[in-house]
C-alpha positions as CSV (number, residue, x, y, z in Angstrom):
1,X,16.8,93.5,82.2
2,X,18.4,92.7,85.1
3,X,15.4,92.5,87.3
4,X,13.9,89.5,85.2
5,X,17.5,88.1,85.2
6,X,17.4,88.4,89.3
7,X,14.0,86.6,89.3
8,X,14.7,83.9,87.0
9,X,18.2,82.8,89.1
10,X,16.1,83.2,92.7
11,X,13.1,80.8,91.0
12,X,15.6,78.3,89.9
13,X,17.7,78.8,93.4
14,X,14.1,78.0,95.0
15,X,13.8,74.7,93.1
16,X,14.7,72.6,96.2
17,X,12.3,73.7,98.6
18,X,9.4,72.9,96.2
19,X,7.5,75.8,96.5
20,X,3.5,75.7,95.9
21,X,3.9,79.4,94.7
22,X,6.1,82.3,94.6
23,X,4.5,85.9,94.8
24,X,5.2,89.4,93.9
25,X,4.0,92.5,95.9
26,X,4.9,96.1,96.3
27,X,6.0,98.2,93.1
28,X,6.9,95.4,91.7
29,X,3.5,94.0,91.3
30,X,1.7,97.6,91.6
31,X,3.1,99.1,88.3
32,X,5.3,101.7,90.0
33,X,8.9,99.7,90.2
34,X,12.0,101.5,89.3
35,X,14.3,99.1,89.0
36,X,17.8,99.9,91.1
37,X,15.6,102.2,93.4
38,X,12.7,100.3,94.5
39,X,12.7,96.7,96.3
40,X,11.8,93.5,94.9
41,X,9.2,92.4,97.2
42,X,8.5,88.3,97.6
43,X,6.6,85.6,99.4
44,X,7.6,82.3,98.5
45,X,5.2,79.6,99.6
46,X,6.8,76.5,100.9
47,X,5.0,72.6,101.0
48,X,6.0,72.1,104.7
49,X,6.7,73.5,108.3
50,X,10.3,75.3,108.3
51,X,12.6,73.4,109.7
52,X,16.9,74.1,110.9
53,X,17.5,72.8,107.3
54,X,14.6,74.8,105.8
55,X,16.2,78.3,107.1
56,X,20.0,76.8,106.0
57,X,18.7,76.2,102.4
58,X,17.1,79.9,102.5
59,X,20.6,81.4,103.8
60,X,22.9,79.8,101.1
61,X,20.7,80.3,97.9
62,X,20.2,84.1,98.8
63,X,24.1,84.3,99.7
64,X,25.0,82.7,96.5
65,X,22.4,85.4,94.7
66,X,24.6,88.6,96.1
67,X,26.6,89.0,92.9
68,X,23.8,89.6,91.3
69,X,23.0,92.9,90.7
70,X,20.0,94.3,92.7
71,X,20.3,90.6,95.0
72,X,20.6,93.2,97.6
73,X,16.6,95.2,97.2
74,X,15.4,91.1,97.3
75,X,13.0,90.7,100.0
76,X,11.4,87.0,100.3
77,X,8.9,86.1,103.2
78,X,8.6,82.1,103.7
79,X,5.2,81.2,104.5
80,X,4.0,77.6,105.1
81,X,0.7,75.7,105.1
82,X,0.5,76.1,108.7
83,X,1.3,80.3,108.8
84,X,-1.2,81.1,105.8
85,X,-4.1,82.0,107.8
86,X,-2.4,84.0,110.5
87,X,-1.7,87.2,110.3
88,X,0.3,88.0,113.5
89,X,2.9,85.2,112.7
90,X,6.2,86.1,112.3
91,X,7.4,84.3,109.1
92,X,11.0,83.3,108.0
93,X,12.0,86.4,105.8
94,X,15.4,87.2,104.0
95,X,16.0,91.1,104.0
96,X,18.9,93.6,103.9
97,X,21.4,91.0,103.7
98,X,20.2,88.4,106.3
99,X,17.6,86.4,107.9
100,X,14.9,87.7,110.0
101,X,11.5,86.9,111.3
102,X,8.5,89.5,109.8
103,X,4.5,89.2,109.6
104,X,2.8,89.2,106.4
105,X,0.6,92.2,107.3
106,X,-3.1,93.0,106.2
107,X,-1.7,95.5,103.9
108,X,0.3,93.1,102.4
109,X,-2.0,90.6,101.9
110,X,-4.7,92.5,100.6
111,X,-2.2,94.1,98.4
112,X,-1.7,90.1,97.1
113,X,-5.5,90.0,96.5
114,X,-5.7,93.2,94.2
115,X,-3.0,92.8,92.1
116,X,-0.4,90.3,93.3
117,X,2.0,88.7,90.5
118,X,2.4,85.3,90.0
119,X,6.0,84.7,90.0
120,X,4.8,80.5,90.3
121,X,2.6,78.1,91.3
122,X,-1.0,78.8,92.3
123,X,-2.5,82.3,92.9
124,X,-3.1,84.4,96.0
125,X,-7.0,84.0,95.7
126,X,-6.5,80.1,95.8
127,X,-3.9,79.6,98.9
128,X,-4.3,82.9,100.9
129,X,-7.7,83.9,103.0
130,X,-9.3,87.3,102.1
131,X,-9.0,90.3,104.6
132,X,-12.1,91.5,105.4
133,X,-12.2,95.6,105.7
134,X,-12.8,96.2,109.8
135,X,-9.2,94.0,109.7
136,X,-7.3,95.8,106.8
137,X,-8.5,99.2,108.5
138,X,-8.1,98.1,112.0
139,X,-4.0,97.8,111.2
140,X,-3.5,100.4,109.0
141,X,-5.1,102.9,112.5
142,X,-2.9,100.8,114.6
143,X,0.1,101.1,112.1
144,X,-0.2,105.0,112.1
145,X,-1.1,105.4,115.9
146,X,1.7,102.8,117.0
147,X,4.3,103.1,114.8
148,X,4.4,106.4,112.9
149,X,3.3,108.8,115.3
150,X,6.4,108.1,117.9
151,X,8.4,108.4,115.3
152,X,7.7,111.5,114.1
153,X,8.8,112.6,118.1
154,X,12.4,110.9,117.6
155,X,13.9,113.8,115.5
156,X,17.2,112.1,114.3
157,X,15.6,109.8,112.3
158,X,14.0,112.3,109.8
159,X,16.9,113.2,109.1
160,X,17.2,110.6,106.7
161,X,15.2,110.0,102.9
162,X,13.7,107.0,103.6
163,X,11.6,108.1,106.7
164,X,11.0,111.2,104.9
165,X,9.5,109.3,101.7
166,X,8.2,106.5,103.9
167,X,6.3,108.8,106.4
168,X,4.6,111.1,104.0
169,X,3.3,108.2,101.3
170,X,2.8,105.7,104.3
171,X,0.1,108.6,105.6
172,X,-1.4,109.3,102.1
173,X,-1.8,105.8,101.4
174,X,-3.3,105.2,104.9
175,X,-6.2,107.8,104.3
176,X,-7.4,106.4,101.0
177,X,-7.6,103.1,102.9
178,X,-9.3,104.1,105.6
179,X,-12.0,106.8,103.7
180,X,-12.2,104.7,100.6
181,X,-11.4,101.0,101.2
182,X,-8.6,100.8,98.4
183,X,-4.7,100.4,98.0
184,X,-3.0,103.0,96.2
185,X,0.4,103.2,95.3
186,X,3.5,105.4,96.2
187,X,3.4,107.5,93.2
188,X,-0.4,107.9,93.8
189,X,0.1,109.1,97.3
190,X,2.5,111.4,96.3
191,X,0.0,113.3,93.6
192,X,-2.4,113.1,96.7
193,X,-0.1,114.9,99.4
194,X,-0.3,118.4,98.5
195,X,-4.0,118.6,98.7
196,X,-3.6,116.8,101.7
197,X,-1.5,119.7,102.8
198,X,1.8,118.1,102.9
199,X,4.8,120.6,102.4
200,X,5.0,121.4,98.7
201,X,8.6,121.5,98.9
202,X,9.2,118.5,100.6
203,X,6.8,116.5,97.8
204,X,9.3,117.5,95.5
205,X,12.0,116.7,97.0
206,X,10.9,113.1,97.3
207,X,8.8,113.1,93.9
208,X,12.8,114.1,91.9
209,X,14.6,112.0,94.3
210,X,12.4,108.9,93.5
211,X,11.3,109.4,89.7
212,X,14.0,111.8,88.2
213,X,17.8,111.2,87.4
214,X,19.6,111.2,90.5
215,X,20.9,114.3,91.8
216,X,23.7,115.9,94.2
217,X,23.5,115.0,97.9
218,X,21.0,117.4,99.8
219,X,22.8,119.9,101.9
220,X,22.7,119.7,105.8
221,X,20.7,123.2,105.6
222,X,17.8,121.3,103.4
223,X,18.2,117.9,105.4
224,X,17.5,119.9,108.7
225,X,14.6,122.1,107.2
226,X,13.3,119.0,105.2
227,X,13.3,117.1,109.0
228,X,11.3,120.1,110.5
229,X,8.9,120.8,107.7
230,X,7.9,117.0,107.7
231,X,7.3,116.7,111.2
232,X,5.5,119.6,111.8
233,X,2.9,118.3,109.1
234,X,2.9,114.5,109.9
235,X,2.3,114.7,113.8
236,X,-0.9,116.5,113.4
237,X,-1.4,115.1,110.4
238,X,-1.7,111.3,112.0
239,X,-3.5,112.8,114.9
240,X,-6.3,113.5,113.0
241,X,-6.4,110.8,111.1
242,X,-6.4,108.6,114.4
243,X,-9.2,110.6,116.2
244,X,-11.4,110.4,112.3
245,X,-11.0,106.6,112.1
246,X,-9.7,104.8,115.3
């Protein structure tokens, strides 16, 4: 499989920064990965502060991984002794081809508590502090109120699948949180969405796009009405899930 091929070269690539632990998250740990479509999503946990040669070692084993197939949906997040605890830092992360600086956010971490994968090393219960609720649902209002709702007034960019996908499930996802306390996953949210009273049609679109065999490029008739049909759902949609919880 070349998914647990992938892993096994980025663990042994890892050998030289001595990691206390490397995690798993996302579909990857939540029983809903499709391997070539969905992202392999990592934190590494390093023994020390980063340092120039620290971010160095990071670029040059996950260059040396791009022949790999699917070294390209790898996603690693480098956290450190000092960076556990907080939230808000931006850690050393290597996505879509280069390095970058990201938080590990409450989502995330929670996500780590419930069902995390142990790649290596010590467990997420052991190294990484619990979120309490009021935090985990404190971001996820912020996320939706700060984040997705301007975007759903920038029109261009639902012209594209992954805000499509990532808009709808983000939203469903967020409501469980926030009425139930729980993490769901994407194929979850997507059963939820039309009793939420998401588009039917635009469900589909996602649900074959994501699950099925792929399928011929959607035409710009469908892309435009696709765009209209989401944002006239989500911007409400949001609103009132701002106003219930925030």
């Amino acid at each position: 499989m070349p998914t647990d091929a992938l892993l096994a070269r980025f663990l042994d690539a890892l050998t030289p920064l001595d990691p206390v632990a490397v995690w798993a998250h996302g579909s990857l740990a939540g029983g809903d990965y499709q391997e070539g479509r969905s992202d392999l999503d990592l934190i590494a946990v390093l023994p020390r502060p980063v340092r120039l040669a620290t971010v160095r070692t990071v670029v040059s084993l996950h260059r040396r991984l791009r022949a790999e197939p699917l070294a390209d949906k790898l996603h690693c997040s480098y956290l450190t002794p000092d960076t556990l605890d907080d939230a808000g830092h931006r850690h050393l992360t290597w996505a879509h081809g280069h390095v970058m600086r990201r938080t590990v956010t409450p989502v995330t971490r929670r996500e780590l508590h419930a069902f995390g994968r142990v790649l290596r090393g010590g467990s997420p219960a052991g190294l990484l502090p619990p979120v309490p609720d009021a935090v985990l649902a404190e971001f996820v209002v912020r996320d939706q109120r700060d984040y997705w709702r301007p975007a759903v007034d920038r029109a261009r960019l639902w012209t594209r699948d992954i805000w499509v996908d990532l808009g709808l499930i983000t939203f469903a996802r967020a409501g469980v949180t926030l009425r139930e306390g729980r993490l769901i996953s994407k194929r979850e949210a997507l059963e939820l969405l039309p009793g939420l009273g998401a588009p039917a049609e635009v469900v589909e679109d996602i649900r074959r796009r994501r699950y099925d065999e792929p399928t011929a490029p959607p035409t710009d008739g469908w892309t435009a009405r696709r765009s209209a049909l989401t944002r006239s759902y989500l911007g409400p949609a949001i609103d009132e899930l701002v106003a219930a919880y925030g």
